[in-house]
Biopython code that builds the backbone (N, CA, C, O; Angstrom):
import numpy as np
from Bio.PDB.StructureBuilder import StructureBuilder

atoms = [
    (1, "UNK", "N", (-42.054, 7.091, -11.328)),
    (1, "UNK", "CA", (-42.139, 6.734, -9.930)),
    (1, "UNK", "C", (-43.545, 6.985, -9.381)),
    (1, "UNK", "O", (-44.165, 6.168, -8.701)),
    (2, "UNK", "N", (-44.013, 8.263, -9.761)),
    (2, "UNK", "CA", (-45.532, 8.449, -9.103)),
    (2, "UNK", "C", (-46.847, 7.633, -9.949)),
    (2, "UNK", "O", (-48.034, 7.803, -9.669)),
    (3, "UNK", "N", (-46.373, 6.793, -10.948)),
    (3, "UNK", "CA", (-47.353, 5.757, -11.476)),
    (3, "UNK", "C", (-46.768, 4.216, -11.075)),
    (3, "UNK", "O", (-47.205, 3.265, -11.724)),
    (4, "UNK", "N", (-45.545, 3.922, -9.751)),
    (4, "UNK", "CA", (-45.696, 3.146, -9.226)),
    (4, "UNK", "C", (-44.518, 2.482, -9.714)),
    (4, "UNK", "O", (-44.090, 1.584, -8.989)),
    (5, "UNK", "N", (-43.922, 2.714, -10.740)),
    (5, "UNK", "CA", (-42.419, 2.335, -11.151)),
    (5, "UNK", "C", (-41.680, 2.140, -10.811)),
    (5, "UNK", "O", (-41.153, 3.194, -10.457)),
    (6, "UNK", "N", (-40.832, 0.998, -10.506)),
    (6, "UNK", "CA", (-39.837, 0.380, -9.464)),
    (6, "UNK", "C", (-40.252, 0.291, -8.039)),
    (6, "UNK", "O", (-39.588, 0.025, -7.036)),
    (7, "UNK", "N", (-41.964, 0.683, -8.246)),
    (7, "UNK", "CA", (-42.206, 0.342, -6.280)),
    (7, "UNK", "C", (-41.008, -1.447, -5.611)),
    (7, "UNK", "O", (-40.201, -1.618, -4.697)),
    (8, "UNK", "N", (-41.532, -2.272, -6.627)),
    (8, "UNK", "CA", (-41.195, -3.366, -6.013)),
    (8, "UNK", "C", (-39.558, -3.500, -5.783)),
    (8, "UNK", "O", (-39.017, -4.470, -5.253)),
    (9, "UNK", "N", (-38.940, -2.419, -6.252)),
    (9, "UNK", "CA", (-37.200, -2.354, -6.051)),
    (9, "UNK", "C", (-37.069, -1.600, -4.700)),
    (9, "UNK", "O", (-36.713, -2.081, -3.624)),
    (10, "UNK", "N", (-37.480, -0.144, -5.012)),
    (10, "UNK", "CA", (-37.374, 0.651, -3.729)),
    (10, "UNK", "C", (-38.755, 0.861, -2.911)),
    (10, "UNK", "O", (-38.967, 1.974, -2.430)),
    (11, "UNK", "N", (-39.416, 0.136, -2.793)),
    (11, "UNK", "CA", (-40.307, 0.089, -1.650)),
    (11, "UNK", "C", (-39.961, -0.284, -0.062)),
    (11, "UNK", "O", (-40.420, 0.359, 0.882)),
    (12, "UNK", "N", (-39.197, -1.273, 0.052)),
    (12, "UNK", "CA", (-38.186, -1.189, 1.072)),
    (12, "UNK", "C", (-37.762, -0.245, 1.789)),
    (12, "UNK", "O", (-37.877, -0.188, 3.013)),
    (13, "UNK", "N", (-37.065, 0.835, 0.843)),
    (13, "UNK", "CA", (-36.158, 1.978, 1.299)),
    (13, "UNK", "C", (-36.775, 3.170, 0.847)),
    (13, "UNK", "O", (-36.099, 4.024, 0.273)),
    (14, "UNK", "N", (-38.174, 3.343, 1.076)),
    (14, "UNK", "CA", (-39.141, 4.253, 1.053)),
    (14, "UNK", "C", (-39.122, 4.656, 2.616)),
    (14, "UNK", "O", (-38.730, 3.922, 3.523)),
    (15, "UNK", "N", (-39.767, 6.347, 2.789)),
    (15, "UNK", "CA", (-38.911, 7.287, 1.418)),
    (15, "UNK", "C", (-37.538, 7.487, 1.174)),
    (15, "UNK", "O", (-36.703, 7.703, 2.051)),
    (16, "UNK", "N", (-37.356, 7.423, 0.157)),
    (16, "UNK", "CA", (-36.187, 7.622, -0.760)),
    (16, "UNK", "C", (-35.970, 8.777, -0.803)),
    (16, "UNK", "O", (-36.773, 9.534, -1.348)),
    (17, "UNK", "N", (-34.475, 9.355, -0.065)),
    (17, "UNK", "CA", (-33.934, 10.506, -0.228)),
    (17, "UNK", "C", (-33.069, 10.397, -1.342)),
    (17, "UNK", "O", (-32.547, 9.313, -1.604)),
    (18, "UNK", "N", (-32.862, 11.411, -2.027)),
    (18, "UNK", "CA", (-31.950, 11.295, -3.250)),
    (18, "UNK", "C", (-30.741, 12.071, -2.847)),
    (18, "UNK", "O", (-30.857, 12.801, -1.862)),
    (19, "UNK", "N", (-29.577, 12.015, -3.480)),
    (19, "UNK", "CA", (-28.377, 12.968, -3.080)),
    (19, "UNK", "C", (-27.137, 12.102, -2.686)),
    (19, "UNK", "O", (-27.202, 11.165, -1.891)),
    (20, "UNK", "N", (-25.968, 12.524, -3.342)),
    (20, "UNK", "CA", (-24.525, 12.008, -2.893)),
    (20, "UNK", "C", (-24.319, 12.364, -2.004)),
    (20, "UNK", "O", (-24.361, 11.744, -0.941)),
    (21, "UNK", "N", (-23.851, 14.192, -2.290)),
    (21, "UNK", "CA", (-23.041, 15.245, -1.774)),
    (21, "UNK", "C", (-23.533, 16.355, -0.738)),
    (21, "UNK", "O", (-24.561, 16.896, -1.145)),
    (22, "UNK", "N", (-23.158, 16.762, 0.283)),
    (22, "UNK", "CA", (-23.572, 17.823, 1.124)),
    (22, "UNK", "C", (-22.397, 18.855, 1.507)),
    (22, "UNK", "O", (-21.203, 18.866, 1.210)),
    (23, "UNK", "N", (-23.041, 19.553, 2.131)),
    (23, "UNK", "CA", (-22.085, 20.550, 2.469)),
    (23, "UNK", "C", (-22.851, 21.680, 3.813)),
    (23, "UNK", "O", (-23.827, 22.419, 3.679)),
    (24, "UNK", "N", (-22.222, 21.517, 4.725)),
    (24, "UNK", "CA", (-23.559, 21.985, 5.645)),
    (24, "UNK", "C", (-22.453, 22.740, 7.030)),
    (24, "UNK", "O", (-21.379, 23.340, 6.984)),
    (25, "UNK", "N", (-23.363, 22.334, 8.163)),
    (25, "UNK", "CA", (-22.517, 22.200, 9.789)),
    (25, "UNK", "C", (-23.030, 21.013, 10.447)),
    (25, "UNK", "O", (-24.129, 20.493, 10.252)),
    (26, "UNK", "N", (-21.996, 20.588, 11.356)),
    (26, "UNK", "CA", (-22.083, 19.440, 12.159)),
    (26, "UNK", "C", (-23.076, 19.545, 13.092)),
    (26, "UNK", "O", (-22.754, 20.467, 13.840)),
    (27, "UNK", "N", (-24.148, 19.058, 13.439)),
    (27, "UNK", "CA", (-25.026, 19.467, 14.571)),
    (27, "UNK", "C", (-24.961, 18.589, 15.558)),
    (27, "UNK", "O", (-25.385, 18.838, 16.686)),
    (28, "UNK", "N", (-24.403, 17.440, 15.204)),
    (28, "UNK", "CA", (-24.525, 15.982, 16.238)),
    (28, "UNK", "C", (-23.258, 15.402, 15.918)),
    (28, "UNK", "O", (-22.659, 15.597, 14.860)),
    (29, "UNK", "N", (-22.759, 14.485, 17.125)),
    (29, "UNK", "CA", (-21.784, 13.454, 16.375)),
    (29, "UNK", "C", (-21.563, 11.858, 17.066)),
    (29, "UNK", "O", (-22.748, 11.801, 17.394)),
    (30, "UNK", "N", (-21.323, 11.279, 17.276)),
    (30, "UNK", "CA", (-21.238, 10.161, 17.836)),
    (30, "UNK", "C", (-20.127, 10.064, 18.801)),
    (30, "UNK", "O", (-19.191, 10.864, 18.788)),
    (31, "UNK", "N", (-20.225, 9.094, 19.636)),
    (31, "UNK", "CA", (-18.891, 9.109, 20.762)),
    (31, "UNK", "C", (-17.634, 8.691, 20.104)),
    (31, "UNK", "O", (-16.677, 9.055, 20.787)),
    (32, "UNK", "N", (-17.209, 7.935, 18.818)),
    (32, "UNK", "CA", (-16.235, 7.688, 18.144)),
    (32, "UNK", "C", (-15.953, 8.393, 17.412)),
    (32, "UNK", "O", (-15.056, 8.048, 16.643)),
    (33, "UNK", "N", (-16.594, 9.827, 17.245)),
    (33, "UNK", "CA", (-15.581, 10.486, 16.209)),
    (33, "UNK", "C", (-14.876, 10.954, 17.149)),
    (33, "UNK", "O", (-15.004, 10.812, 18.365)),
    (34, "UNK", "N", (-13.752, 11.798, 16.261)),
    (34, "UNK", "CA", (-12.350, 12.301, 16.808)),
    (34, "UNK", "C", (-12.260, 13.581, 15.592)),
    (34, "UNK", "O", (-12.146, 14.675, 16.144)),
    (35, "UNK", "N", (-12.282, 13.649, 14.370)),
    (35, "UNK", "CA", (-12.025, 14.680, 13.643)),
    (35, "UNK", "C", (-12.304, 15.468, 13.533)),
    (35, "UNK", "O", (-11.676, 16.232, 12.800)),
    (36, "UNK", "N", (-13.820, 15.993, 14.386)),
    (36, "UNK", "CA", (-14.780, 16.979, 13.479)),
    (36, "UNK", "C", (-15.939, 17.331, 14.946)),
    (36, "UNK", "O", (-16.367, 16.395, 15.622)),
    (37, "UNK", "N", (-16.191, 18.324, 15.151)),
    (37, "UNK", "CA", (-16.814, 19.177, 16.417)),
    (37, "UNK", "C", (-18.103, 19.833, 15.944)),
    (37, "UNK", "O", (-18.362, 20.350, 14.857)),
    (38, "UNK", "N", (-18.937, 19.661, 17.174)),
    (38, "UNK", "CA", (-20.339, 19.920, 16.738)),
    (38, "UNK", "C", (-20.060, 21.968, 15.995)),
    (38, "UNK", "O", (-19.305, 22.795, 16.507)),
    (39, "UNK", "N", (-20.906, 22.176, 14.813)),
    (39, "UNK", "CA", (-20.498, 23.726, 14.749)),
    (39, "UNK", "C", (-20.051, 23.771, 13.812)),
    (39, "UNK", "O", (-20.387, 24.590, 12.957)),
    (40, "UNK", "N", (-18.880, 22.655, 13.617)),
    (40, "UNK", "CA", (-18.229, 22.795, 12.176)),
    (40, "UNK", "C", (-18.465, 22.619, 10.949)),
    (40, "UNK", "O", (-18.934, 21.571, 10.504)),
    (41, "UNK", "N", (-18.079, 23.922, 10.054)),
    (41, "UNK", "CA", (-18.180, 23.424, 8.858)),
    (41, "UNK", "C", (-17.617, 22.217, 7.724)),
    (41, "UNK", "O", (-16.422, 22.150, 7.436)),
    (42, "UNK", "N", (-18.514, 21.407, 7.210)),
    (42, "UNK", "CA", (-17.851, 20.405, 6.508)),
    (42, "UNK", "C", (-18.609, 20.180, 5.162)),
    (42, "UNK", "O", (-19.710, 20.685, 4.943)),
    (43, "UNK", "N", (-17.854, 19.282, 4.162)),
    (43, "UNK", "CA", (-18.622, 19.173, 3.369)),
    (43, "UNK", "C", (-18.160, 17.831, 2.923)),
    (43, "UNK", "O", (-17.143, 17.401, 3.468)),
    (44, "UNK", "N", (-19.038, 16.733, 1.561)),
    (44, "UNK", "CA", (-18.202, 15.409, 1.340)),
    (44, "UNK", "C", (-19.134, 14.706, 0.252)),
    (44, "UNK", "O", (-19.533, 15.127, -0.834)),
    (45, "UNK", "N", (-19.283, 13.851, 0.714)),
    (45, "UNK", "CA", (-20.182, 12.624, -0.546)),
    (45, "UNK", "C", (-20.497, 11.538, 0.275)),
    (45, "UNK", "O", (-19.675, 11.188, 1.122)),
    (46, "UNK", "N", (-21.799, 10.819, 0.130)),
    (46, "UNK", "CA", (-21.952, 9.432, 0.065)),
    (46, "UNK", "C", (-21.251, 8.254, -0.654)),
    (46, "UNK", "O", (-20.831, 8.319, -1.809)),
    (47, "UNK", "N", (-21.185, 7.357, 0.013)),
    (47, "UNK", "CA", (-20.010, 6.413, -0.794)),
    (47, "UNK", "C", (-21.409, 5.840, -2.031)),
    (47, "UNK", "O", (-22.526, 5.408, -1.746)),
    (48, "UNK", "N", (-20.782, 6.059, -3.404)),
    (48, "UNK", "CA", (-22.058, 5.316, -4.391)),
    (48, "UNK", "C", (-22.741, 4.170, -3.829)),
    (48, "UNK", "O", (-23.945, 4.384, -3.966)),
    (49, "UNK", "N", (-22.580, 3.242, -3.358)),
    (49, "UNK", "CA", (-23.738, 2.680, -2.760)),
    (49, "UNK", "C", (-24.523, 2.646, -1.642)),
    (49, "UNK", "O", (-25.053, 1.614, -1.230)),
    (50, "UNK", "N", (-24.644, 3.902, -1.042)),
    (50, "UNK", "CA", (-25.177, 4.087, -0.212)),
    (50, "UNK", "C", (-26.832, 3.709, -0.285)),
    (50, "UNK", "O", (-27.209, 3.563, -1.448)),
    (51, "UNK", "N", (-27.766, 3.546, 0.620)),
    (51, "UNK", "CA", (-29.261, 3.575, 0.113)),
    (51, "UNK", "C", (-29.454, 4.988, 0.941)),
    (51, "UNK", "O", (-30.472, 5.495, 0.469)),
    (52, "UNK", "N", (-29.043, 5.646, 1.733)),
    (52, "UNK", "CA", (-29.639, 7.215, 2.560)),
    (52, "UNK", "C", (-29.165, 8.233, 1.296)),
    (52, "UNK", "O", (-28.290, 8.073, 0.444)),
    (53, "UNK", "N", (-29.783, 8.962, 1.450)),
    (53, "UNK", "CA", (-29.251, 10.641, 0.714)),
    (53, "UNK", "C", (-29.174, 11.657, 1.279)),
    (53, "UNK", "O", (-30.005, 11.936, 2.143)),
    (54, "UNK", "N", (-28.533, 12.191, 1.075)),
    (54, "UNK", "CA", (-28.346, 13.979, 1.241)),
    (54, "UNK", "C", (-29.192, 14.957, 0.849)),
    (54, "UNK", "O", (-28.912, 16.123, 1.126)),
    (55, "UNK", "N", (-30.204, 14.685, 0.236)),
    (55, "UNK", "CA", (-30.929, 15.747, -0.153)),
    (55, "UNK", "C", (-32.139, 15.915, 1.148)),
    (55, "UNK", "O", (-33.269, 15.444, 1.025)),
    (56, "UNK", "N", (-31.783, 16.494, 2.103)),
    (56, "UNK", "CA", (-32.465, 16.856, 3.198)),
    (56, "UNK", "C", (-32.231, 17.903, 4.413)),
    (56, "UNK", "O", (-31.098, 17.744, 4.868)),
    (57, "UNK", "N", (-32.910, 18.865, 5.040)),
    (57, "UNK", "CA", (-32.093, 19.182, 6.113)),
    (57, "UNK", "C", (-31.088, 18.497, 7.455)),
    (57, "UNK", "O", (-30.464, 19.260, 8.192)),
    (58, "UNK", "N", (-31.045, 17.147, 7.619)),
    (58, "UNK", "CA", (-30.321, 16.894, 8.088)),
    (58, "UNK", "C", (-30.066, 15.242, 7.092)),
    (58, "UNK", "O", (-30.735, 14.508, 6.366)),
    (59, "UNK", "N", (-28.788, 15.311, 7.602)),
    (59, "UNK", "CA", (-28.362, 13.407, 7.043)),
    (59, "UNK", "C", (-27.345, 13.215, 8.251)),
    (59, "UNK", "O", (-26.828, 13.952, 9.091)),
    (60, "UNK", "N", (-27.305, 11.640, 7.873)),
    (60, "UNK", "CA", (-26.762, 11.145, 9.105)),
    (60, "UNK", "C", (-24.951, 9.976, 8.233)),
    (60, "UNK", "O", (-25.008, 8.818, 7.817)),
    (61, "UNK", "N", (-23.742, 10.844, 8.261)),
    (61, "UNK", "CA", (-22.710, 10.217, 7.469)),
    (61, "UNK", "C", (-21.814, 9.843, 8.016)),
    (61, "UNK", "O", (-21.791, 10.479, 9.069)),
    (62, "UNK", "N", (-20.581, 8.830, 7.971)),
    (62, "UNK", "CA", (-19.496, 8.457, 8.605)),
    (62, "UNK", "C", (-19.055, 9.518, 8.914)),
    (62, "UNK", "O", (-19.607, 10.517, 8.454)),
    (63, "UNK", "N", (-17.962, 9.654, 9.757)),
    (63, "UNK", "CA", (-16.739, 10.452, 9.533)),
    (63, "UNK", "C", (-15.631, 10.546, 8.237)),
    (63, "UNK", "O", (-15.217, 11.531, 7.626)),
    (64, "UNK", "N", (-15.455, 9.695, 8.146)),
    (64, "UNK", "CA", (-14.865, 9.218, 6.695)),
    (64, "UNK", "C", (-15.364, 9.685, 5.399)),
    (64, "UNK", "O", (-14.811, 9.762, 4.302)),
    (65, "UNK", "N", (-16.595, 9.989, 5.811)),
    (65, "UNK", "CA", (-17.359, 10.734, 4.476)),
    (65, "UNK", "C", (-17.582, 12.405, 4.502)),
    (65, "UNK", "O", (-18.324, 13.117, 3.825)),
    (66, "UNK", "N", (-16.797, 12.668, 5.378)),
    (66, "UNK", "CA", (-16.818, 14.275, 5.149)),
    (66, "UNK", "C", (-15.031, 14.935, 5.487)),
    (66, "UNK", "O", (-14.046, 14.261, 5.789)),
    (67, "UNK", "N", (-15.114, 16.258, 5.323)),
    (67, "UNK", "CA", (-13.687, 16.993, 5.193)),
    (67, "UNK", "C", (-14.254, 18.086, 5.751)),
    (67, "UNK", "O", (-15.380, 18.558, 5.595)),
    (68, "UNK", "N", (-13.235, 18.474, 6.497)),
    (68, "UNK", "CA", (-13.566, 19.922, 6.912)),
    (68, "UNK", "C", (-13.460, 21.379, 5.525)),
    (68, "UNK", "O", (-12.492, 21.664, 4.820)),
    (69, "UNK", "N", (-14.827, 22.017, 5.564)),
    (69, "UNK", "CA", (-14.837, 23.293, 4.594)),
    (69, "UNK", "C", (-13.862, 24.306, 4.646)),
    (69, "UNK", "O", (-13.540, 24.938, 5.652)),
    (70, "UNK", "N", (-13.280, 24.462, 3.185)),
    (70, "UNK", "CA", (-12.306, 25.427, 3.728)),
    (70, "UNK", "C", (-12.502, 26.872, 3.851)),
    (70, "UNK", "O", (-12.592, 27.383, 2.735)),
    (71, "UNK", "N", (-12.598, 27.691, 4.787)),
    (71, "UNK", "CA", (-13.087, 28.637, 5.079)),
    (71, "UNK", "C", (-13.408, 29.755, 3.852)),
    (71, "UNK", "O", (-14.539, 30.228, 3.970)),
    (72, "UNK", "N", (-12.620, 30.289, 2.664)),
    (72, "UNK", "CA", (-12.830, 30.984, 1.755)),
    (72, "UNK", "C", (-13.779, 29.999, 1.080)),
    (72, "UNK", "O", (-14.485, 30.949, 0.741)),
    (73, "UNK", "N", (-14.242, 29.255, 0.724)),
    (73, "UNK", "CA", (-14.824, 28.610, -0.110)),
    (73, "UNK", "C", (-16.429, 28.618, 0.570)),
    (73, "UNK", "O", (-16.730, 28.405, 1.744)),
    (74, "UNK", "N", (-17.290, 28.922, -0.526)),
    (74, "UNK", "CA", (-19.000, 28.657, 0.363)),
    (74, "UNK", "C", (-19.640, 27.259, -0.086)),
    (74, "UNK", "O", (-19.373, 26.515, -1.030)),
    (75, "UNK", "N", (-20.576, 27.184, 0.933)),
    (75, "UNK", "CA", (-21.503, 26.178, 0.894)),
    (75, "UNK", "C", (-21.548, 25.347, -0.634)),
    (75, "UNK", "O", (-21.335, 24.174, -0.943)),
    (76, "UNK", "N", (-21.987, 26.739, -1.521)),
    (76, "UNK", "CA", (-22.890, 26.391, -2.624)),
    (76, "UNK", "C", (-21.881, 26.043, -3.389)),
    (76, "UNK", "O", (-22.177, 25.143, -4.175)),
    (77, "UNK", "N", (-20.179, 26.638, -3.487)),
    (77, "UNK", "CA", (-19.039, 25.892, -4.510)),
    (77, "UNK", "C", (-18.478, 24.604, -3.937)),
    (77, "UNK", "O", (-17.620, 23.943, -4.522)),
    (78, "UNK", "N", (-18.879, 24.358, -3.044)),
    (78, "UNK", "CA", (-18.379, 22.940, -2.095)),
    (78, "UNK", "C", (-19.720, 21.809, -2.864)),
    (78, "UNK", "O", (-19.606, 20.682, -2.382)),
    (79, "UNK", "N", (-20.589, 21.877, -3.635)),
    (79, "UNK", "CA", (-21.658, 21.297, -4.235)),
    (79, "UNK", "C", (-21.642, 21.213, -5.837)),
    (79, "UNK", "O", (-22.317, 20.447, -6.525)),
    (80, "UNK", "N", (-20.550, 22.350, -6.355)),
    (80, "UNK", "CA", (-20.434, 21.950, -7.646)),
    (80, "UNK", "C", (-19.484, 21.321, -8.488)),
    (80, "UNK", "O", (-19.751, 21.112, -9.672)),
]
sb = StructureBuilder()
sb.init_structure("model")
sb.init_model(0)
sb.init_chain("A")
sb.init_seg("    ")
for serial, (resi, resn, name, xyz) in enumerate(atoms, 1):
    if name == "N":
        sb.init_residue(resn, " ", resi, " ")
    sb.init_atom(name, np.array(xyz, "f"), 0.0, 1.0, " ", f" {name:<3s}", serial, name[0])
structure = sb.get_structure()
């Protein structure tokens, strides 16, 4: 990639975040959700064809693409 490899595929969708899966808290949400409250813990996946990723401090995902965390369980086993 850093000698320019597939520029002409993903140059478009530069930069390219990489990542399915997250596992975090809700900080924002849109006026149509209903399931899930700013605060909360959740965790989930990108649907495989997504072009955004998860590998960032924030991402931006459906509702549909996350579950609420279940409280005994941490961050880091909600990722493996």
């Amino acid at each position: 990639m850093r000698a320019g490899y597939g520029r002409s595929i993903f140059e478009p969708l530069m930069p390219l975040i990489l990542g399915r899966d997250i596992s975090g808290e809700v900080a924002a949400i849109g006026n149509s959700v209903r399931s899930l409250g700013i605060g909360q813990e959740v965790f989930g996946a990108l649907h495989p064809t997504a072009v955004r990723g998860t590998y960032t401090d924030y991402a931006i995902l459906a509702e549909d693409e996350l579950a609420p965390k279940p409280a005994p369980i941490s961050h880091v086993v909600c990722l493996v």
